[in-house]
Phi, psi and omega in degrees: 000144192259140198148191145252142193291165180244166169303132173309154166271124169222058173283294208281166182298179194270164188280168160323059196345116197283177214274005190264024193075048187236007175301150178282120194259155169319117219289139179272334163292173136208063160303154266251098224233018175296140189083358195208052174279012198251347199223153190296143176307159155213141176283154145043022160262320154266075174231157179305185174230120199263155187245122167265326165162126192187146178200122212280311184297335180282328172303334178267327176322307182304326192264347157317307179279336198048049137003154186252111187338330162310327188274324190298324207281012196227332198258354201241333144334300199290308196302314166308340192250025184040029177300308166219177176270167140358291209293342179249010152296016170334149158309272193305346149304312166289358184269334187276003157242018167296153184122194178274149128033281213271339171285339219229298175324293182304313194305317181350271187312291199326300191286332171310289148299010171048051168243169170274129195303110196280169202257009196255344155271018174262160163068038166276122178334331158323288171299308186310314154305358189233339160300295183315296185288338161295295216271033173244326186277345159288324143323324201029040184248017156085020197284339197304330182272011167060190209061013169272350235353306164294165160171099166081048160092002191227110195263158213081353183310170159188160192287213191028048162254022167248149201252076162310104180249132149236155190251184191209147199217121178294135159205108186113226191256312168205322113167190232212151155257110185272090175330131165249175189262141159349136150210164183258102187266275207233173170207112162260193159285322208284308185304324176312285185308296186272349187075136195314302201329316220278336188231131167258117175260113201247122189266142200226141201255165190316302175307329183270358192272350189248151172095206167278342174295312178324299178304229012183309144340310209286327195288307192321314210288307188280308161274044153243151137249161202233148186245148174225080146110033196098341202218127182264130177236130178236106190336112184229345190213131140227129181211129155077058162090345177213145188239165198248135150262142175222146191309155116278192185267018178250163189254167150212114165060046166198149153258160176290160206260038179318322188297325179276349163097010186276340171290343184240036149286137183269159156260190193274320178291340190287305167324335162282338178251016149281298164242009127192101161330111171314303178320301208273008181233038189283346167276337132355112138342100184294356165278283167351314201296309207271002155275326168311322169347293201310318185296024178252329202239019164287114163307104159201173173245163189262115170259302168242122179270149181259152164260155174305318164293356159212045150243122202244146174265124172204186211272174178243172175248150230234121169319141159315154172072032165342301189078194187254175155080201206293110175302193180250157168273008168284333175269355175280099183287341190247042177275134183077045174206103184276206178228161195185115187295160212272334186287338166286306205280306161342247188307358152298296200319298185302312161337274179317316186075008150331140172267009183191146185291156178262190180274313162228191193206138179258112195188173173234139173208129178084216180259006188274148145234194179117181169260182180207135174194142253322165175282129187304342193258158206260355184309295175313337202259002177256138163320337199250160164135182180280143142308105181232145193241190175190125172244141166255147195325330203260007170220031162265124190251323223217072167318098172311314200119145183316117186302342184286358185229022163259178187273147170298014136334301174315330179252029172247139169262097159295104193268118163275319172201188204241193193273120178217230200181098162264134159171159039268157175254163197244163173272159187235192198298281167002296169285350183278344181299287209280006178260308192293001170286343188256024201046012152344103189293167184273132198274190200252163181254116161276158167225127173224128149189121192263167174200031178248125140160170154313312207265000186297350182269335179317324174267014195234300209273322145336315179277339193292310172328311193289334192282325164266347188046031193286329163314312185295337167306321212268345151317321197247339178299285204299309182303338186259027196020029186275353176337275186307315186288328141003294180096034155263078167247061181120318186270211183292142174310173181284318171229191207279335205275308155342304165323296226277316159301321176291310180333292160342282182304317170320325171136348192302113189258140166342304183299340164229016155222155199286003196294292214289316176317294183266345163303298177338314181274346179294308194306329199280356219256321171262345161289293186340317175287312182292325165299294207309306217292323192242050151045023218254105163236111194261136165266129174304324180252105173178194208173150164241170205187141157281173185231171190225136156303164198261089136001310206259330205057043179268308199271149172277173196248163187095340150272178189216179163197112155280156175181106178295141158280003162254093192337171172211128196240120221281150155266346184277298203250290224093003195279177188229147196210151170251351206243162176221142202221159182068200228253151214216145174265126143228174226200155121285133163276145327314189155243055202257350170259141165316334176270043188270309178280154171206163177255148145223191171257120160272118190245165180263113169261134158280000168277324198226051149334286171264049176243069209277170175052018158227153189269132166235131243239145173297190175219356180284174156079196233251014160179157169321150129339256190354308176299344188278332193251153181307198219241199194085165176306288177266144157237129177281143204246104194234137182255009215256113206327310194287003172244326166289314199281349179281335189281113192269142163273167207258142148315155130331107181269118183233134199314150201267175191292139158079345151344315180271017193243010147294313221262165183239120223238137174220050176275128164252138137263224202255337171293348184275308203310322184282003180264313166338297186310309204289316186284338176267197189276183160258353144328277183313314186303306185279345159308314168307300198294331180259358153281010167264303183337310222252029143358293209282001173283001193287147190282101178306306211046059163296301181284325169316282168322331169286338170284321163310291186300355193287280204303338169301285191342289181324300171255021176210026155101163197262337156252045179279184201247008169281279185295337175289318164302333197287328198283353165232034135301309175279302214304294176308304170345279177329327171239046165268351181281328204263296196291333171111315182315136198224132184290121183305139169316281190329335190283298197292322157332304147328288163318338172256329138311326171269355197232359191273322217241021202205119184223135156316164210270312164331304208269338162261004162289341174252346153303341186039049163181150192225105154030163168233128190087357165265132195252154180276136175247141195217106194303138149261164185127158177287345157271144167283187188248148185298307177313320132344280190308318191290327196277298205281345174283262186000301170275348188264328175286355182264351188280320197303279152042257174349290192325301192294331158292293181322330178271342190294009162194133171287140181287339179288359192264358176293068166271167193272140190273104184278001170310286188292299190325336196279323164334306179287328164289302149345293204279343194266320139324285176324317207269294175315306179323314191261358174265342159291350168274337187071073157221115186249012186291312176320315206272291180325306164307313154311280175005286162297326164281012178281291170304303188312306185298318177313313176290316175289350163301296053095276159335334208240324171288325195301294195283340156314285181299356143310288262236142196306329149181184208303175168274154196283125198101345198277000191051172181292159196285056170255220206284333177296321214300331159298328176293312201253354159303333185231347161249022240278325195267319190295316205273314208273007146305311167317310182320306192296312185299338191295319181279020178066021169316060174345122160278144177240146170306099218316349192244028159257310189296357197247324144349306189290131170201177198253137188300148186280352193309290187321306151335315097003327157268330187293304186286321160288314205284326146337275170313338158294297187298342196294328190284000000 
């Protein structure tokens, strides 16, 4: 918008302090408030004003009809994405979008483009979702944070599950924001709490975080609020690639809105003194501060509120020899992990509809993250009863404040996932480094695929499912209600692994259409690739798993103990177990010190009998398990004879001398930054304030250093002293938004001249391509590098592969599918008959769909030929391709009734996948006939 900027509206009194406890009482700080000791601090008000698409004539039209948000955010879409102008918001156009969400929202593009609004976008979940969280928010009771349970037909409901995504695009000199359409993803706290509307998340792309673009970015973010429509958005988070805005209470060329719900609009300080009160955190890193955020922004769901008497804080226990004042976090044995009553891990399940309670949970509740898990005394360990947690000090991040005086958001337990058991696990490049540093022979690449027997297909379309995750997509398709908007309705599925599953299942065998035939070599042609490029190699005997402290003080130190809530079956003996016992390898991702893995013993205790699907780690000896291994969530648990018993454990690599005279130290804390502040303008203050918010955009050279350490690794050993410093040169990286530390220029320079201008001879054989000014290293010596081996062994079995899939059907064997065809012959037989009868309607009606098809062949080859080439899986143009490109659902319907099929309801087929016992069974009964 062009112009002069304008002033927030503050005609009207200020809104009401909503029902969650979020008024402010007189500020303990006096962040940043200079000039105003008179007035509450403000946040994120003196900043420029950036405009994302906003127009004061079109803005007074929207609050006239009072347009349904869904509706603004599609027509101010259009606008980011140059579909229309402003200036084509006419009153009679905007009058055809009055209504609700689910009335209004879908019609856009039609009425915009004065086409008529087809019916296959109404009543989308979307719009339905964004109606539900307006009348809970206008509601003001806080239903949004779930635990209400019904609400507008969904039961359990809660909010925040819509994603407002925009992406930022350099223009010009500086630069813009490009609306995406609305999805149903996720769920956070923050989204709950303020309602999805409320929040924008702007994905900021790789290219723009560096250099002087970088810089320059960093400046736009932190001194702008950006206005959409009128509605002011203000920067409060960045992490991992995005940054978060959240609405405040200022207007631009609009008034509020009671009916929207605009009166329980927050300011950026009452959202700061919610979750995490400056005062009660005045000892806090102020880099530190401003990563609490991200526990705010964790995809979870809201299960259970606790009462205040029974969320209780208690200590963690420490390795001997501690010693005095703030321990280390090598010495915290139960750090980030609490306790949590079995009547509490009870009423997640039903909440969840879990089929068996779990041992533990992964989650935040209050200012704590971490696991929590069942509590050891058997008081605690019965189903009926209140709920009770117990947090430990090493997972409270965010001092509140007494619980009995906070908004209950704070006393619900948001669950990121419950305790569970993934496998088999695959090696990554990394562990294969450090398992052949541990002497490891180099393992085999498997490949299986048959295609003899009655049941092989049965076994094809298992693996092509695993391979595509395609249930879990169409799962996540389906739960975000985007199937219709998509537009799978009739023509080819959305991706290749999809086609190639239907096909199947339809009756279709490889061997006898060339469709099926080359999806089939596409799928196998990218697990191939995906085993060579990320080494992603699975071992049969392992599992990831979280881990847990010894609850008990039972293990000694250097054991462990697993116990599946499942059998688990050697693969060696065949025998079956629940429990995994003698000595094991685990691990954390990465893997960049030789001491990241270590063996240990798996042993059976019978004190932690009911403690299934999580590995539990000692609480005994001069420092954690845990520390020894690299950093994530889960660790992996490995048995497999040809890998453990070969395997030596690496000494403890402990970061080398003089490491910190790399850094650059920027630790504030948060009484110095307000002290700081207090001396500025007010302006300069809330700019300041909002480079702490906007951390996480600093440019890290995170990934740079992990490339730096590949090639040490690569030309000087994998425990040279070279390479150990560069891996905790990244590690420190890795935690530079927390610690305040920064790589001195001079340093990352140095480092990047010696390690910069050079890639292993792996990493440009799977690139087939090299940097300009960059050289290929090519290791010497008489052992190859594993990684090596692996690339050129990889590609030459995928090439061999390849050959031996290409002779197994011949192109002459492509005969016409009489199947799909009969229909048609039929129907052409029907038409003679009756034109020889002199009834010519039959024939006449051929005729015309005849035509009618000729032409749209005609159309589709036209639009082929637009486009630089076919899109991937739709395969080559030969005769099927049109048939199944535009009818894709009709012919393998034929298919299935020609083959005596059950058609199934698509939202039973999109589900369905085959358990492996069955596979298994299928496959010894194979072997039995072969035999």
């Amino acid at each position: 918008m062009a112009g002069l900027k304008r002033a927030p509206d503050w005609s009207l009194p200020p809104p009401p302090a909503v029902k969650r406890k979020v008024s402010p009482p007189p500020p303990v700080v006096n962040l940043p408030q200079v000039g105003r000791k008179h007035r509450s601090p403000e946040f994120g008000v003196e900043l420029d004003i950036v405009y994302i698409a906003h127009c004061e004539n079109a803005q007074a039209l929207f609050d006239k009809h009072e347009l349904a948000w869904g509706t603004v955010f599609e027509l101010a879409r259009g606008v980011t994405r140059g579909m229309w102008k402003f200036q084509d918001m006419t009153e009679p156009r905007l009058q055809q979008l009055k209504g609700t969400n689910a009335q209004s929202a879908w019609k856009v593009a039609t009425v915009m483009t004065d086409k008529a609004p087809s019916a296959t976008g109404a009543h989308s979940e979307l719009w339905l979702e964004y109606d539900r969280e307006q009348l809970a928010l206008a509601e003001n009771k806080g239903r949004g944070l779930g635990t209400m349970g019904q609400w507008e037909g969904k039961d359990n409901w809660y909010g925040g599950k819509i994603q407002q995504v925009a992406r930022i695009v350099k223009a010009g000199t500086t630069f813009k924001f490009e609306l995406e359409k609305p999805e149903i993803r996720r769920s956070h706290r923050f989204a709950r709490f303020l309602g999805s509307r409320r929040i924008l998340q702007v994905r900021v792309p790789d290219n723009l975080m560096y250099d002087k673009v970088g810089s320059a970015l960093r400046e736009f973010s932190i001194s702008s609020k950006f206005v959409l429509c009128g509605r002011v958005f203000v920067p409060f988070h960045a992490k991992e690639g995005s940054m978060y805005l959240m609405e405040t209470n200022e207007n631009i060329d609009r008034r509020t809105n009671l009916g929207h719900g605009d009166g329980h609009r927050l300011t950026l300080y009452q959202f700061v003194r919610w979750h995490n009160p400056l005062e009660l955190n005045f000892s806090q890193p102020i880099s530190k501060w401003s990563t609490r955020w991200a526990l705010g922004l964790s995809t979870s769901v809201p299960t259970i509120e606790f009462s205040p008497e029974n969320i209780l804080f208690i200590d963690d226990r420490y390795a001997v020899n501690c010693g005095e004042g703030k321990p280390p976090a090598e010495k915290i044995m139960t750090d980030g992990c609490g306790y949590i009553s079995g009547a509490a891990l009870t009423a997640i399940m039903r909440v969840m509809k879990y089929s068996s309670r779990p041992t533990a949970v992964q989650g935040r509740i209050a200012g704590a993250k971490g696991m929590w898990v069942l509590h050891p005394d058997s008081e605690y360990q019965i189903p009926d009863g209140p709920p009770i947690i117990w947090i430990r000090d090493s997972q409270n991040k965010i001092k509140l404040g007494p619980l009995h005086k906070v908004d209950s958001a704070h006393r619900i337990f948001d669950l990121l996932a419950p305790s569970r058991v993934t496998g088999p696990s695959r090696l990554s490049s990394q562990t294969l480094v450090n398992l052949a540093h541990g002497h490891v022979p180099l393992p085999e690449v498997r490949q299986l695929t048959e295609w003899g027997g009655p049941d092989s297909m049965l076994m094809v379309w298992r693996a092509v499912e695993q391979a595509g995750r395609v249930v879990t997509s169409r799962l996540r398709r389906r739960i975000a209600g985007q199937a219709r908007a998509l537009g799978l309705a009739g023509g080819e599925p959305l991706t290749l692994h999809e086609s190639v599953l239907e096909l199947l299942q339809a009756g279709f065998h490889p061997l006898k259409l060339d469709r099926l035939f080359g999806g089939l070599e596409r799928v196998v042609t990218l697990v191939l690739d995906d085993y060579i490029e990320k080494f992603h190699i699975p071992v049969k005997e392992s599992l990831e798993a979280y881990i847990i402290p010894d609850p008990y003080g039972v293990l000694e130190e250097g054991q462990i103990h697993f116990r599946s809530s499942e059998l688990i079956t050697d693969s060696e003996s065949g025998t079956q177990m629940d429990t995994v016992t003698g000595s094991v390898l685990v691990w954390r991702n990465p893997t960049r010190l030789p001491s990241d893995v270590q063996k240990v013993t798996a042993v059976s205790h019978p004190k932690l009998a009911n403690y299934f699907d999580v590995i539990v780690f000692p609480v005994k000896g001069e420092r954690s398990l845990a520390s020894y291994l690299g950093g994530g969530d889960t660790v992996t648990l490995v048995w497999s004879k040809r890998l453990v018993e070969n395997f030596n454990t690496s000494p403890l690599c402990t970061a080398p001398a003089g490491l910190s005279d790399d850094f650059e130290r920027e630790v504030e804390h948060v009484k110095d930054f307000d002290r700081r502040v207090s001396k500025l303008s007010q302006k300069e203050a809330q700019t300041a304030f909002q480079k702490v918010l906007l951390l996480g955009l600093a440019e890290t050279k995170i990934g740079l250093y992990s490339k730096f350490h590949d090639l040490a690794v690569y030309e000087r050993g994998y425990a040279s002293a070279t390479a150990i410093r560069l891996a905790y040169m990244f590690t420190t990286c890795l935690d530079a938004s927390k610690t305040g530390l920064r790589v001195k220029s001079h340093v990352f320079e140095e480092d990047r001249k010696s390690c910069g201008n050079r890639k292993p001879y792996y990493m440009v054989a799977l690139e087939q391509s090299t940097a300009e000014g960059q050289t290929v290293s090519k290791r010497k010596g008489s052992t190859p590098y594993i990684l090596d081996a692996l690339v050129d062994e990889g590609r030459r079995l995928r090439d061999d592969f390849l050959k031996q899939y290409s002779v197994l059907r011949s192109s002459s064997t492509n005969t016409t599918d009489h199947d799909l065809t009969s229909p048609y012959f039929s129907a052409s037989r029907r038409a003679t008959q009756a034109s020889h009868a002199g009834f010519n309607v039959l024939q006449d009606n051929l005729n015309t769909i005849k035509g009618h098809v000729k032409r749209a062949h005609g159309d589709w080859l036209a639009a082929i030929a637009l486009q630089k080439k076919a899109p991937e899986g739709r395969g080559s143009l030969d005769p099927s391709s049109f048939g199944f490109s535009v009818a894709f659902t009709e012919l393998c319907a034929i298919k299935a009734r020609a083959q005596g099929a059950v058609l199934f309801a698509d939202r039973f087929a999109e589900v369905m996948c085959i358990p492996s016992n069955i596979l298994r069974a299928l496959s010894q009964a194979q072997d039995d006939t072969d035999d």
